[in-house]
C-alpha positions as a Markdown table, in Angstrom:
| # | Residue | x | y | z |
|---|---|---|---|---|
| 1 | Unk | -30.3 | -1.4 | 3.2 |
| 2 | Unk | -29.4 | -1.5 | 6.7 |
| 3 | Unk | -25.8 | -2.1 | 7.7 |
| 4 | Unk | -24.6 | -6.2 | 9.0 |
| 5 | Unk | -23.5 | -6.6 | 12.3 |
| 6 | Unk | -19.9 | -8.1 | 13.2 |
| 7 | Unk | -20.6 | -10.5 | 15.3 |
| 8 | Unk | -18.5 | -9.5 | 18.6 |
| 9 | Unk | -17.5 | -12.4 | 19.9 |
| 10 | Unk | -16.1 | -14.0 | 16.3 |
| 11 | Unk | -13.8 | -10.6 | 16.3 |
| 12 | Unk | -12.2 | -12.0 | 19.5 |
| 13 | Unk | -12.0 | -15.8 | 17.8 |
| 14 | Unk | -10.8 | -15.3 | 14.3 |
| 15 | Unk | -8.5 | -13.6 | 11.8 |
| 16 | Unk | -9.0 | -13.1 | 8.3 |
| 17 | Unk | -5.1 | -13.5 | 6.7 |
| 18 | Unk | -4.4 | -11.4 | 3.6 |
| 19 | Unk | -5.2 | -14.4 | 1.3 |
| 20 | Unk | -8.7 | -13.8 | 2.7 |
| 21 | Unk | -8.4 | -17.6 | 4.4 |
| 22 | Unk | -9.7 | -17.8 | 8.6 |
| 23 | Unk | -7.3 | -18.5 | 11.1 |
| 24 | Unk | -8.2 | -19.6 | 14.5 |
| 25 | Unk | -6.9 | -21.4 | 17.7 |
| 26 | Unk | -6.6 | -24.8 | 18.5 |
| 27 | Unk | -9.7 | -26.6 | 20.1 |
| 28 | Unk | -9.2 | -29.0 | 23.7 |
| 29 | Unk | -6.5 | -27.2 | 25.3 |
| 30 | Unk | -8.4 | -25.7 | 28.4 |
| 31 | Unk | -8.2 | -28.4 | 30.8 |
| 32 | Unk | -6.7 | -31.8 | 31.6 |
| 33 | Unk | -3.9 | -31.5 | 29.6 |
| 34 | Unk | -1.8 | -34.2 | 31.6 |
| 35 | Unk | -4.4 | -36.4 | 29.6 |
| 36 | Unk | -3.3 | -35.3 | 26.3 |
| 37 | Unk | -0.3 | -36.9 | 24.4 |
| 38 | Unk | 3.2 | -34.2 | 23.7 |
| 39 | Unk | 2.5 | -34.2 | 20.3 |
| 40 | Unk | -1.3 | -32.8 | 20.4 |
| 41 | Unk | -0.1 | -30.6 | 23.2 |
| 42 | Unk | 2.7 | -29.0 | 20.8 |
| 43 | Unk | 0.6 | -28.5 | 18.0 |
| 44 | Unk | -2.1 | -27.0 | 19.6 |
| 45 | Unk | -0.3 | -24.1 | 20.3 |
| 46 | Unk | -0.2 | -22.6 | 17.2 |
| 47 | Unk | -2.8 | -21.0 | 15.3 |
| 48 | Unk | -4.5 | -23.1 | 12.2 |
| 49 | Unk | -5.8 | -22.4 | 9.5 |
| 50 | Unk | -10.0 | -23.6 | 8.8 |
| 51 | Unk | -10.8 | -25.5 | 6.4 |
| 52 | Unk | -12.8 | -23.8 | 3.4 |
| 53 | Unk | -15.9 | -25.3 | 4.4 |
| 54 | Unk | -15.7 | -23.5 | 8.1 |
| 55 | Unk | -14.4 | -20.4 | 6.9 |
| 56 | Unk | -17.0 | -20.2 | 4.7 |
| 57 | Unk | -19.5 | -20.7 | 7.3 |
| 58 | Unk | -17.9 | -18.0 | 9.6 |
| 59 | Unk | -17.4 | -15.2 | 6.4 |
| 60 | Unk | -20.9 | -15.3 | 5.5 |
| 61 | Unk | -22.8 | -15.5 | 8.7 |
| 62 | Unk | -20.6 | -13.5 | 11.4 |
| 63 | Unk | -17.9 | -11.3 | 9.7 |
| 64 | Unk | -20.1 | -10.0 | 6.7 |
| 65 | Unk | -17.4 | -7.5 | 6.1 |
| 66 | Unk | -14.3 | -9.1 | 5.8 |
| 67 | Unk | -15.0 | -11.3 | 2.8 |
| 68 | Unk | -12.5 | -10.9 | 0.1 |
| 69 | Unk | -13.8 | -10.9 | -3.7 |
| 70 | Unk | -11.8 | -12.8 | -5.6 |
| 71 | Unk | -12.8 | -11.0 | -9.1 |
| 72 | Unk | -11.8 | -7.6 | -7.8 |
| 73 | Unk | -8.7 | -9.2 | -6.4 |
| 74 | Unk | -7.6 | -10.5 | -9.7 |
| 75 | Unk | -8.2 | -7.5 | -11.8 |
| 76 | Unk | -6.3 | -5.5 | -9.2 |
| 77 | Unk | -3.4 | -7.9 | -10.1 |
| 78 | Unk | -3.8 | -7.3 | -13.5 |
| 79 | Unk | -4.1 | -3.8 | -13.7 |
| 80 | Unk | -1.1 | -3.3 | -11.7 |
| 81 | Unk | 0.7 | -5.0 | -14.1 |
| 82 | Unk | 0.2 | -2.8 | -17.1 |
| 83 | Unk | -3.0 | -5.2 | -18.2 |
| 84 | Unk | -0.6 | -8.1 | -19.5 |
């Protein structure tokens, strides 16, 4: 089976947090900003977080490799923790 490609430009875009949920910039804040009330201004300078339908969207079709399985997650947990 051949390898997936990461798609380049979705490297640059997003980051997958250690939860394994996408975060990404804030859209409209290129141009005309003297348009655009304080408060959208102020939040759009952080980073948010996509919603699960997005993320999901973006995990499966462009970043093939950074999925995070749940399953293997939780029995990580587990067996750290003497199997309790």
């Amino acid at each position: 089976m051949p390898k997936i490609k990461t798609k380049s430009s979705v490297k640059k875009r997003f980051k997958v947090t250690g939860s394994g949920r996408i975060k990404a910039g804030r859209a409209f804040t290129s141009h005309m900003m003297m348009n655009k009330p304080k408060k959208m201004k102020r939040k759009a300078r952080r980073t948010g977080v996509l919603c699960a339908a997005d993320a999901r969207i973006v995990l499966r079709s462009w970043l093939p490799y950074n999925r995070k399985n749940k399953n293997k997650a939780a029995h990580k947990k587990t067996a750290a923790n003497g199997g309790n």
